[in-house]
C-alpha positions in Angstrom: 33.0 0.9 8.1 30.9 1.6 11.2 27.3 1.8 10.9 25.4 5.0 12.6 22.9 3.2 13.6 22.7 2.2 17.3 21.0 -0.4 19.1 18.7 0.9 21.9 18.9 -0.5 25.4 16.3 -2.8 25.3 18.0 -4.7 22.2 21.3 -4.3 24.4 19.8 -6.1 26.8 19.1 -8.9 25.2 22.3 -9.4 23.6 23.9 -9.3 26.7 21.8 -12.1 28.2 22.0 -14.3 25.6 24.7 -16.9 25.3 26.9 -16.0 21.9 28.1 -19.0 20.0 31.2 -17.5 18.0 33.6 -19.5 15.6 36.4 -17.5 15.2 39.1 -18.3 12.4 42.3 -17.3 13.6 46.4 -18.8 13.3 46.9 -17.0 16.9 45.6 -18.0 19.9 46.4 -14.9 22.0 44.4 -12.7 19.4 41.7 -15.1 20.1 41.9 -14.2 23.4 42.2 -10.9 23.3 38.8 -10.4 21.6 36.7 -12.4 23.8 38.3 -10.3 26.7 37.2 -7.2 24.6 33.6 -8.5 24.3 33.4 -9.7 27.9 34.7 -6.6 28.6 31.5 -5.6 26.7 29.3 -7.0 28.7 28.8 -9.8 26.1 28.3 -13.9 27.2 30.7 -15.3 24.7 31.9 -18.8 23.9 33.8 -19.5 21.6 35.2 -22.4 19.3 39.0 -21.5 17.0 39.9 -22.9 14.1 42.4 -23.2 11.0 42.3 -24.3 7.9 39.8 -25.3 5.9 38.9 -28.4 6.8 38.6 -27.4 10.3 36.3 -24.5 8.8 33.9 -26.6 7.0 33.9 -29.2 9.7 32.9 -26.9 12.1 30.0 -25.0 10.4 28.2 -28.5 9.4 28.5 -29.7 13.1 27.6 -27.3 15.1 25.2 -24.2 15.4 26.9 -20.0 15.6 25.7 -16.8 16.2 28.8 -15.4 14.2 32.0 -15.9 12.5 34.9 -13.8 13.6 37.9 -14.4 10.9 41.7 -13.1 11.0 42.3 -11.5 7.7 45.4 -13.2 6.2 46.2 -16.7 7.4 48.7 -19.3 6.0 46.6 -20.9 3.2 43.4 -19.0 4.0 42.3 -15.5 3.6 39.3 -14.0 4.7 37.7 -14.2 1.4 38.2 -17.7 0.8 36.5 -17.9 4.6 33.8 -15.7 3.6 32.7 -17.7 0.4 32.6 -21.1 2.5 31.1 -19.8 5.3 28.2 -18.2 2.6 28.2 -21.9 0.2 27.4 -23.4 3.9 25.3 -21.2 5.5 24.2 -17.8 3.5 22.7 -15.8 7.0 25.6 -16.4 8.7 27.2 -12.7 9.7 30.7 -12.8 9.6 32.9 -10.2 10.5 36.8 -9.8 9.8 38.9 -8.5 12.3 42.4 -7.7 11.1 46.1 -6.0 12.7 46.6 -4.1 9.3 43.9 -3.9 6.8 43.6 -1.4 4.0 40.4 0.1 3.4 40.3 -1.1 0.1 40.4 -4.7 1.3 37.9 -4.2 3.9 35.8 -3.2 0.9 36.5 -6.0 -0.8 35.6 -8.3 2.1 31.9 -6.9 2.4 31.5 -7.2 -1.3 32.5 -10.6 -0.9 29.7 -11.4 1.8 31.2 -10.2 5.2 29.3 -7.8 7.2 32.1 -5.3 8.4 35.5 -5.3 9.0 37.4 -4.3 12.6 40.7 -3.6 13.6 42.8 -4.9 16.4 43.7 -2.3 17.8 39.7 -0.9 18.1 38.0 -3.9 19.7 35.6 -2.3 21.3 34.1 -1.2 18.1 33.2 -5.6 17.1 30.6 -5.2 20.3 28.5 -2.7 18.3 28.6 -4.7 15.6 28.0 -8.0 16.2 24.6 -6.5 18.0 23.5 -5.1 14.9 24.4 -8.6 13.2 22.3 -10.4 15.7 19.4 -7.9 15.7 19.5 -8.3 11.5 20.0 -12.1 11.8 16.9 -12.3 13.7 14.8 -9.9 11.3 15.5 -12.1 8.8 14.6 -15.3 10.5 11.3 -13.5 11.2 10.7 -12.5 8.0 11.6 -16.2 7.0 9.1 -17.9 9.5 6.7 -15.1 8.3 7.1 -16.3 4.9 6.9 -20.2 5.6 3.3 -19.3 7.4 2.2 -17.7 4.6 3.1 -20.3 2.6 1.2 -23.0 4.7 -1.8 -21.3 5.1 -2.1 -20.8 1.3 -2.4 -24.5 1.0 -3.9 -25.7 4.1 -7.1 -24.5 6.1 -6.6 -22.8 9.3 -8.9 -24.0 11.9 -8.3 -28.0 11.4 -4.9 -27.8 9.3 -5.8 -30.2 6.8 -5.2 -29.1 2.9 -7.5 -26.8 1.7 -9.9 -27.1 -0.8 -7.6 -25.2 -3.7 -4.6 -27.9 -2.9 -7.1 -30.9 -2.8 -8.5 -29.8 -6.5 -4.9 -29.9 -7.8 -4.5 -33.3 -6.4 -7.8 -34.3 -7.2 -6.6 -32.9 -11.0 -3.0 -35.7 -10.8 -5.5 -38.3 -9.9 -7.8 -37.9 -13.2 -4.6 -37.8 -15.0 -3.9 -40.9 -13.7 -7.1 -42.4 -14.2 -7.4 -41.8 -18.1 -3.5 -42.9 -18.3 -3.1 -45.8 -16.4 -6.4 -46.8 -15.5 -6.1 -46.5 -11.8 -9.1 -47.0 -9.7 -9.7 -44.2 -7.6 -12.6 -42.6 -5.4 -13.5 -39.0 -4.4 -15.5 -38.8 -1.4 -17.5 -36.0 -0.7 -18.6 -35.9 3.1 -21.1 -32.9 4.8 -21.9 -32.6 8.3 -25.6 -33.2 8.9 -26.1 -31.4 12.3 -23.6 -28.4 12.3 -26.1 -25.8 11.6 -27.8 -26.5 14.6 -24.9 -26.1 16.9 -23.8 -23.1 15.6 -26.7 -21.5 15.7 -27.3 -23.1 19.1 -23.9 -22.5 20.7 -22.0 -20.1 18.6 -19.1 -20.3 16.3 -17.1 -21.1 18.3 -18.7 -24.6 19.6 -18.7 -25.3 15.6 -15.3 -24.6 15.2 -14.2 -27.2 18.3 -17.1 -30.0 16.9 -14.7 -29.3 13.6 -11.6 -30.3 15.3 -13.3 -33.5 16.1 -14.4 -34.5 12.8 -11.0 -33.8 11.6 -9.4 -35.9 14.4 -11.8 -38.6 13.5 -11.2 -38.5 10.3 -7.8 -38.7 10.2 -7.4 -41.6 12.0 -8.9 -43.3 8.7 -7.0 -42.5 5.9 -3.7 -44.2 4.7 -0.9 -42.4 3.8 -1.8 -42.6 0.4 -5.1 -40.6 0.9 -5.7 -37.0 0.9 -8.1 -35.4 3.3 -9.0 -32.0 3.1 -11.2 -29.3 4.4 -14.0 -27.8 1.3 -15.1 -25.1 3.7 -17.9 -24.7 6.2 -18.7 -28.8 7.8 -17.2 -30.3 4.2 -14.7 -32.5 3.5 -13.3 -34.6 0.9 -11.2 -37.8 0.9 -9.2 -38.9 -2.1 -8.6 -42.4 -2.2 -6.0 -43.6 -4.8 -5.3 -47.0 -5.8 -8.8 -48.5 -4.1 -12.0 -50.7 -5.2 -15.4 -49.6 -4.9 -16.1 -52.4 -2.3 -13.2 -51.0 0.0 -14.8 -47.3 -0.4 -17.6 -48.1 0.7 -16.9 -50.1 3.4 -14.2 -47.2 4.5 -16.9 -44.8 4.4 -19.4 -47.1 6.6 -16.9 -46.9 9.1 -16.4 -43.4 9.1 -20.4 -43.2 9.3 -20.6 -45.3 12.6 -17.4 -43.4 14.0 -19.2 -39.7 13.6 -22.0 -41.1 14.8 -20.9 -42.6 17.8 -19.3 -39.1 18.1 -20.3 -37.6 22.2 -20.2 -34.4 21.4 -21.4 -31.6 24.2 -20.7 -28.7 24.8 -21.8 -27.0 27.7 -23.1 -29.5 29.3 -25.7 -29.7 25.8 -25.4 -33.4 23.8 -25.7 -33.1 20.2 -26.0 -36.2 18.1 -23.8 -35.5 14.9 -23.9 -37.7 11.5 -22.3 -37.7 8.1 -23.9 -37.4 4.5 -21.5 -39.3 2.5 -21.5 -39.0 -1.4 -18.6 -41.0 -3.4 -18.1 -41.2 -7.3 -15.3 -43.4 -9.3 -12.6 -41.8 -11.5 -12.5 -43.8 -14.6 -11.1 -42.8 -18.4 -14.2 -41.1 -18.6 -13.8 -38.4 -16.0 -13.0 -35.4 -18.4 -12.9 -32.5 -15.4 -12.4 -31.9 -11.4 -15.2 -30.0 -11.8 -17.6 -32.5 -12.9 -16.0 -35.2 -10.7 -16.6 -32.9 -7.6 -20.4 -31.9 -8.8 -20.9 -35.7 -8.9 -19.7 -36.5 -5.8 -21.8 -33.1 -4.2 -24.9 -34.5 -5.9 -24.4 -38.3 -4.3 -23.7 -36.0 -0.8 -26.9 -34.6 -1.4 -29.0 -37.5 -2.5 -28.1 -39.4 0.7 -29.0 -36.0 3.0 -32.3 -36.4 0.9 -32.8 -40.1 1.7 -32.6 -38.9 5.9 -29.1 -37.9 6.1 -26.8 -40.1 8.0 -26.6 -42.2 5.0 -23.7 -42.9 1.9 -24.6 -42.7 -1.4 -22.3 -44.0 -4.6 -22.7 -42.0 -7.9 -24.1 -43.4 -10.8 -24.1 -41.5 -14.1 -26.5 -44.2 -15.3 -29.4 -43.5 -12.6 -32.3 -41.7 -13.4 -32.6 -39.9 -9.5 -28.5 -38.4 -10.6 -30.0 -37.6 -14.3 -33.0 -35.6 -13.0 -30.8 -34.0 -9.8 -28.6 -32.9 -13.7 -31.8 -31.1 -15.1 -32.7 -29.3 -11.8 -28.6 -27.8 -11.6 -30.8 -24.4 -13.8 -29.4 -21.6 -11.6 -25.6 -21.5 -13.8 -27.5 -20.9 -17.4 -30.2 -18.5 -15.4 -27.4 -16.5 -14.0 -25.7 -16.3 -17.7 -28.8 -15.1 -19.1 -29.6 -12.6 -16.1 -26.5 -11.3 -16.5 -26.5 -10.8 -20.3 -30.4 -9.3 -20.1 -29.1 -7.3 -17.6 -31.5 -8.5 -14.7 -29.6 -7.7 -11.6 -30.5 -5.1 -9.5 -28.9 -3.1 -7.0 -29.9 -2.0 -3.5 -28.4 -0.1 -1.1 -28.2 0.0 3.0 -27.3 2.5 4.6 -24.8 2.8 7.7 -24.9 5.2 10.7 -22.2 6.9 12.4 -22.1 5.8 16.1 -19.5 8.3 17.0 -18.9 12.3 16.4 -15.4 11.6 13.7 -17.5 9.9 11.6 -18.5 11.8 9.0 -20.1 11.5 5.3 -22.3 8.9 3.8 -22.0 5.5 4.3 -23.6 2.7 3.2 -23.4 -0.7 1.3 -24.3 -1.9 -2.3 -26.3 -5.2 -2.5 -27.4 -7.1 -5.2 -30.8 -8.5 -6.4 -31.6 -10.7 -8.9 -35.1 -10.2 -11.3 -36.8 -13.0 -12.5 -40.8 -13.1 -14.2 -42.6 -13.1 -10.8 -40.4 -10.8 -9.0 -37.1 -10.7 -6.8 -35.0 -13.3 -6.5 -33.5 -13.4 -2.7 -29.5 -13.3 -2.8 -28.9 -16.6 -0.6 -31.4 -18.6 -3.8 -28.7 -17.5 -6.7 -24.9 -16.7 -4.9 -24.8 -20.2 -3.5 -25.0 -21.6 -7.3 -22.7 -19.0 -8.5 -20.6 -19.6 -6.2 -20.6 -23.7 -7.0 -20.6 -22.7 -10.5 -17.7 -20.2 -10.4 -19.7 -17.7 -11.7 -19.5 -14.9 -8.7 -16.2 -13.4 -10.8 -19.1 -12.1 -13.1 -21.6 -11.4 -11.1 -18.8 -9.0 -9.1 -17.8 -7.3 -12.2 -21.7 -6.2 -12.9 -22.0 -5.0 -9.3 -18.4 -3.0 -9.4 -19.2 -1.5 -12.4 -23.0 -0.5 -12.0 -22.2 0.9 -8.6 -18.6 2.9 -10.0 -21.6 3.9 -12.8 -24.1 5.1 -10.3 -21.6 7.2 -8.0 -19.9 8.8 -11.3 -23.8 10.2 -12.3 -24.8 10.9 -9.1 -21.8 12.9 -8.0 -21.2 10.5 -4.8 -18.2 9.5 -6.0 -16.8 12.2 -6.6 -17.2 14.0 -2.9 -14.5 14.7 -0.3 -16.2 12.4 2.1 -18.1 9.3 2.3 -17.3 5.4 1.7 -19.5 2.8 -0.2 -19.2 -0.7 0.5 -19.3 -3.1 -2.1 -19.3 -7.0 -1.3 -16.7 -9.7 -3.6 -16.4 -13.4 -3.6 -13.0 -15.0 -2.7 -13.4 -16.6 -6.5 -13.1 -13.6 -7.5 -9.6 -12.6 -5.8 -7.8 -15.4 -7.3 -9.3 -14.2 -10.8 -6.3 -12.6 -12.4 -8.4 -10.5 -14.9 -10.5 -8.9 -12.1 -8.4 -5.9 -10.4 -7.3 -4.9 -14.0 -11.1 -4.3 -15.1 -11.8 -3.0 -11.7 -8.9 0.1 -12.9 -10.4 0.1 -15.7 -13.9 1.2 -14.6 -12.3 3.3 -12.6 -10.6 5.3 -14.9 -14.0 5.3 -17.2 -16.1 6.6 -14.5 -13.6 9.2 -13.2 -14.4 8.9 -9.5 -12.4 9.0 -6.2 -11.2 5.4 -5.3 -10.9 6.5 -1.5 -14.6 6.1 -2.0 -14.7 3.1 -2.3 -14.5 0.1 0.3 -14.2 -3.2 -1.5 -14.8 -6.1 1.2 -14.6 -9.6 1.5 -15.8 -12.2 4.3 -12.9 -13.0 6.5 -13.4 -17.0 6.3 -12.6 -16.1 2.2 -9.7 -14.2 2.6 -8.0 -16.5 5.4 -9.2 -19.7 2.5 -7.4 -17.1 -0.4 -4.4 -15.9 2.1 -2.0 -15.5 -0.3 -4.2 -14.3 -3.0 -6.2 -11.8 -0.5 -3.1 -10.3 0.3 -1.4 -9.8 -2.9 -5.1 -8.4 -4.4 -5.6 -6.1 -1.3 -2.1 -4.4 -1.1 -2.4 -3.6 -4.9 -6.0 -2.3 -4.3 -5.2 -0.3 -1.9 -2.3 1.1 -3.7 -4.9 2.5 -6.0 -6.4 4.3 -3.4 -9.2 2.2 -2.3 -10.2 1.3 1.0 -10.9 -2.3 2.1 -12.7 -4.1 5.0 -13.1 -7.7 6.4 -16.7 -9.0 6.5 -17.9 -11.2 9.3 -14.9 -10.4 11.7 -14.8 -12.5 14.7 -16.1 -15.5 13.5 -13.3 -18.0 14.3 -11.9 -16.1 17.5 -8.0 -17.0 15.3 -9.0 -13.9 13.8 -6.8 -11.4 15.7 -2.9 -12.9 14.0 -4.9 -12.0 11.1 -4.7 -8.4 11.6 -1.1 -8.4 11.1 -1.2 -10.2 7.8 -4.3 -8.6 5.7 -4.1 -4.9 5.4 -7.4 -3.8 5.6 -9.4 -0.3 6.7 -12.3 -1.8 8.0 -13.4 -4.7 10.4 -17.4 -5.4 10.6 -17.9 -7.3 13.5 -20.0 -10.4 12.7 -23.7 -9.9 13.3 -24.1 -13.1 15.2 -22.2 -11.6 18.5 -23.8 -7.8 17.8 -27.7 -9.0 17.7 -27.0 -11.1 21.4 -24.5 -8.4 23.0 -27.4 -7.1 25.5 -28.8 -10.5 26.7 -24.6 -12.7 26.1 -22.2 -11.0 28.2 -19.7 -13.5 26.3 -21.2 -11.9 22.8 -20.8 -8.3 24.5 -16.9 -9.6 25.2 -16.5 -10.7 21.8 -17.8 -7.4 20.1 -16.0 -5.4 22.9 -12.7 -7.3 21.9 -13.1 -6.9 18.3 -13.7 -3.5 18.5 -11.0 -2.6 20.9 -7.9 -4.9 19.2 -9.6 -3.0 15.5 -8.8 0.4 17.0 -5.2 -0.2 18.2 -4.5 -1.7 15.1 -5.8 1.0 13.3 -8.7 0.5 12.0 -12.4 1.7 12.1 -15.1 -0.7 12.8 -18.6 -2.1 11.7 -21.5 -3.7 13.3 -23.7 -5.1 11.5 -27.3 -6.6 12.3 -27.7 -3.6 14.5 -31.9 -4.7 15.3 -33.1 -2.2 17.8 -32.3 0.9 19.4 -30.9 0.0 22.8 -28.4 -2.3 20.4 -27.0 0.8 18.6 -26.5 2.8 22.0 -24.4 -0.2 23.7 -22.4 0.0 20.4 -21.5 3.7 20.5 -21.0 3.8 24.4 -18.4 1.0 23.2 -16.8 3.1 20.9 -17.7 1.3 17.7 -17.8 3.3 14.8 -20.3 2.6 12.4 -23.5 0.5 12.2 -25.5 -1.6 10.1 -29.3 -3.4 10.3 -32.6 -3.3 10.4 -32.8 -0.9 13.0 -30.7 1.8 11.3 -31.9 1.1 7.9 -33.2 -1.8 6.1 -32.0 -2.3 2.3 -34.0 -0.7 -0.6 -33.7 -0.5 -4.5 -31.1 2.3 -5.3 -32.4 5.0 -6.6 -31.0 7.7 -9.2 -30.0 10.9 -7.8 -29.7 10.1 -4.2 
């Protein structure tokens, strides 16, 4: 059963220079013989190792490592299928391949729906070269696909830059811990750590500089916690500790020492000191704790009182104190943004974006949204933060999508043969497992074209939500819509990315676009971004795009689109555009 499909001579090639491990299960020695002559004869690099019997079989495949299992069809006491099934018990990828004198179709048949991968005759030896290649090149696609599948697997628990668990794994811990708290009255402690000084390098030295001071905080971190703790990256310069099993007086004392270590932390970076401290805010689990939720609000609220007291401080968590009561009564913005959203107090705007090269054609802009309060608008970076805390960004989404879907059904936008509108989600909001059914819902209310539509999410969200980003992107796009990464760049890890999130769109971050004329290393970045987008596919963004000689470095760059100030600033959508 030959297959008709060839390798090509660069996958020849490496078969031929690679050293084949082959067990072959055979009574004769000479036919042994006679079929590594036949693959040397190949050009193949075999060694090989014969056995019989099946001790002899299973002793072999548990000590040692092969590329392929040759086995004799009919042996005394062991037939090919009886190989075939051990081989597969032991090792399911293993190819094997029977090689026989006389062998009648039938049973050749009967072999591969057993588990082997062909079947060759003696007599046509030169056919096994062809197809023990194609064995090898499958084995390795499916070791590739495997290794592919174990990454994706490990970043949907852990964060990418510093490797410790993410934020989603740490809340399920944090969840076995409460449970053991109200059972069994164990004394444990949540620590709730923020970074007092990262702002400043960032927006001093770049992203990059804050990712590396990250590494060190980890690395300093780490080399305090038991095996019994949990440390874990929040997001942004936040961290959490769960200690299990531990007093108050040993929490504290672990967390003055972490104090004194971050602070004694040299960190530079070119050639620039920056003196780097820790806001530390810790809360007991007791019988009482009835959520994560509220056990991680109390420790963010102690985090916060001690950056209030001069940062650089730790701070326990008291439900008893009147400073933790009052910090209780000023937590407003989750009821306000219930209430806007049911008086229907949101607003949209709309930016538009500007065609830096002749293929890009039709309308393009981005949908924004504004909150209203008594006194007038209510600034996007006041509310989101709190919805996002809150987990209330799912909602706030949903009135966005379906005002915008709304306003392109009645203004005939959405209907057009060209064009794309942006429209901005929360990472929440992909691991909401109600949210792209309503979003096919609207869509099918408001009859417009989905290749209209650009859904887009920040790519620090997406790499936090891996698995979920995926999975919610490929069945968006299925639909028809289009989909872009927001803030592309940031981490410079961002490139594997590409091959893992299918996306349309990249928008290069805006913190490399409004330096690119003054930072050749900016200019690199942007020029990188945009160049890797295009061979992958993809068109690209540029967003805060301030000034005219910004927008013509852009397009002599060959980026596509651009976004700012200088193009257009944002403005209250109006009907009938």
């Amino acid at each position: 059963m030959e297959s008709t499909k060839r390798p090509n001579e660069q996958e020849q090639a490496a078969v031929v220079k690679k050293v084949l491990h082959i067990l072959i299960i055979d009574d004769s020695e000479d036919d042994a013989l006679l079929i590594m002559r036949a693959l040397r004869k190949g050009g193949l690099r075999p060694e090989y190792h014969q056995v019989e019997g099946e001790e002899a079989l299973r002793n072999a495949l548990t000590e040692h490592h092969w590329d392929v299992v040759i086995s004799d069809h009919n042996m005394p006491g062991l037939t090919s299928q009886d190989t075939i099934k051990i081989v597969k018990e032991i090792d399911p990828d293993m190819p094997v391949i029977v090689v026989s004198g006389t062998i009648e179709e039938r049973v050749g048949v009967q072999a591969m729906q057993t588990g082997a991968q062909d079947y060759v005759m003696k007599d046509n030896l030169a056919r096994l070269i062809p197809v023990i290649q194609r064995e090898l090149q499958a084995t390795e696609g499916r070791q590739a696909r495997k290794e592919a599948e174990r990454n994706l697997h490990y970043l949907s628990f852990h964060d990418t830059l510093t490797s410790l668990l993410n934020r989603k794994e740490f809340e399920r811990r944090l969840r076995l811990a409460v449970d053991d708290s109200k059972l069994f009255n164990q004394p444990n402690v949540l620590m709730y750590l923020d970074l007092d000084q990262f702002k400043i390098v960032n927006d001093t030295c770049g992203h990059v500089a804050g990712d590396e001071l990250l590494k060190q905080v980890t690395r300093t971190l780490q080399h305090h916690i038991r095996e019994t703790d949990t440390l874990a990256r929040l997001g942004g310069d936040e961290f959490g500790i769960l200690l299990e099993s531990t007093s108050k007086e040993r929490a504290i004392a672990l967390a003055e020492r972490i104090r004194q270590d971050i602070k004694d932390l040299r960190f530079s970076w070119q050639d620039k000191p920056f003196a780097i401290s820790i806001s530390i805010g810790m809360v007991a689990m007791n019988q009482g704790t009835t959520s994560v939720h509220e056990l991680m609000s109390c420790a963010d609220m102690a985090c916060y009182a001690a950056k209030d007291k001069g940062r650089d401080g730790i701070q326990w968590y008291s439900e008893d104190d009147a400073e933790y009561n009052q910090r209780r009564n000023e937590m407003q913005w989750a009821s306000k943004i219930k209430q806007a959203l049911e008086e229907d107090r949101f607003m949209l705007y709309f930016q538009p974006m500007k065609g830096l090269q002749p293929s890009c054609v039709g309308e393009h802009g981005e949908f924004l949204v504004r909150l209203y309060e008594e006194g007038g608008l209510v600034p996007p970076g006041a509310f989101i933060p709190a919805a996002e805390r809150y987990n209330l960004m799912p909602l706030i989404d949903r009135w966005v999508v379906e005002n915008v879907f709304k306003y392109l059904s009645e203004s005939g936008l959405g209907k057009k043969d060209e064009g794309t509108f942006f429209i901005n989600l929360s990472g929440t909001s992909l691991s909401d497992n109600a949210f792209f059914n309503d979003i096919r819902k609207m869509l099918k209310e408001y009859d417009i074209k989905p290749n209209r539509i650009c859904l887009e999410i920040t790519e620090t969200a997406a790499i936090d939500n891996l698995t979920d980003a995926v999975e919610f992107i490929a069945e968006i796009r299925d639909e028809g819509f289009k989909f872009a990464l927001d803030d592309f760049g940031v981490g410079m890890s961002s490139f594997s990315y590409l091959k893992t999130i299918p996306v349309d769109y990249l928008k290069i971050d805006g913190s490399f676009v409004k330096n690119l004329l003054n930072d050749p290393i900016d200019k690199g970045i942007v020029e990188a971004c945009n160049r890797i987008s295009h061979a992958a596919g993809l068109q690209t963004i540029a967003e805060f795009v301030e000034n005219q000689e910004t927008e013509d470095a852009l397009k002599a760059m060959g980026v596509d689109f651009g976004q700012g100030f200088g193009i257009a600033k944002p403005g209250p959508l109006k009907r009938g555009r």
